[in-house]
C-alpha distance (Angstrom), angle and dihedral (degrees) to the residues before:
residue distance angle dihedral
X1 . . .
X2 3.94 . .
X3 3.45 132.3 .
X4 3.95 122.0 -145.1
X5 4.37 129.6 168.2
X6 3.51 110.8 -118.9
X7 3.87 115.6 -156.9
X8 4.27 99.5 -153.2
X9 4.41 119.5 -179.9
X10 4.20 102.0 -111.9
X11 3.80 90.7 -102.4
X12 3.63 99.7 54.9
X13 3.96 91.4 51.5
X14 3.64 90.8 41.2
X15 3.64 87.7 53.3
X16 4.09 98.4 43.6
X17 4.03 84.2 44.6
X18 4.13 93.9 53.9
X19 4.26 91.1 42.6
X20 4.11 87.7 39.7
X21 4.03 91.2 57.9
X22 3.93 86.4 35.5
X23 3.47 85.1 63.7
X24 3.58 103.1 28.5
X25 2.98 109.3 -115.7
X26 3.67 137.5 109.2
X27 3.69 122.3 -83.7
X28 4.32 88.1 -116.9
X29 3.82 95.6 49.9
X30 3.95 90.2 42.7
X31 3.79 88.6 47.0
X32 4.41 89.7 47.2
X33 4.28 89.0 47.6
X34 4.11 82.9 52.4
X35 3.71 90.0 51.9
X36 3.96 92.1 40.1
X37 3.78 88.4 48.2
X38 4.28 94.0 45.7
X39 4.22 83.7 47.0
X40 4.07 90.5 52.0
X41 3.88 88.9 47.0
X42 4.10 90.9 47.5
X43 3.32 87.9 44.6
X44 3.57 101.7 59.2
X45 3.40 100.6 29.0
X46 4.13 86.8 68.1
X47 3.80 81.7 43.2
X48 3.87 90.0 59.5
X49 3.83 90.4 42.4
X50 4.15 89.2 52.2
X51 3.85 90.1 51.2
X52 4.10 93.4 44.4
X53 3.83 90.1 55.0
X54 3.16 101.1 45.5
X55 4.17 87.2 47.4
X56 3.29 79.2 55.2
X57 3.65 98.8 51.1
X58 4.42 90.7 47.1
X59 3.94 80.0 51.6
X60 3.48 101.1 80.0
X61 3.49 96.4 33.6
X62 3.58 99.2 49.4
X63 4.04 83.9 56.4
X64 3.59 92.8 52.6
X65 4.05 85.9 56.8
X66 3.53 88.0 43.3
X67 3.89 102.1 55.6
X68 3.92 84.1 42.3
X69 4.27 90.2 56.7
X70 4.17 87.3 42.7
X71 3.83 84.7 49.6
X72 3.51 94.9 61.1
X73 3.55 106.3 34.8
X74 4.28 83.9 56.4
X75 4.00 82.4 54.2
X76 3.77 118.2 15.0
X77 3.60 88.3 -176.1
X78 3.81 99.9 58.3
């Protein structure tokens, strides 16, 4: 494991220090689950992005197929 300083304003370390002993746990392994917890969120956040574009993407496509399928059943023999 690495070690890195972390420079925090008084409130915010007052305030991870009171919910770290709420918890019970110590103020470093409270302040590594926040930083597990942001990554998650990041992480599927760009997930959901991924999946929108390429919805987006099928989208267009799909309608192309879709108009083509309509096309036909307004004239089967086309």
């Amino acid at each position: 494991m690495k070690t890195i300083s972390l420079n925090l304003p008084e409130d915010v370390l007052a305030a991870s220090s009171k919910a770290a002993n709420a918890l019970r746990l110590s103020r470093a392994a409270y302040i590594r689950q926040a930083v597990e917890r942001m990554n998650r969120e990041i992480e599927m956040r760009q997930r959901a992005e991924r999946m929108a574009q390429a919805s987006r993407k099928c989208r267009g496509e799909s309608m192309r197929v879709n108009a083509e399928f309509a096309a036909i059943e307004r004239d089967p023999d086309a």
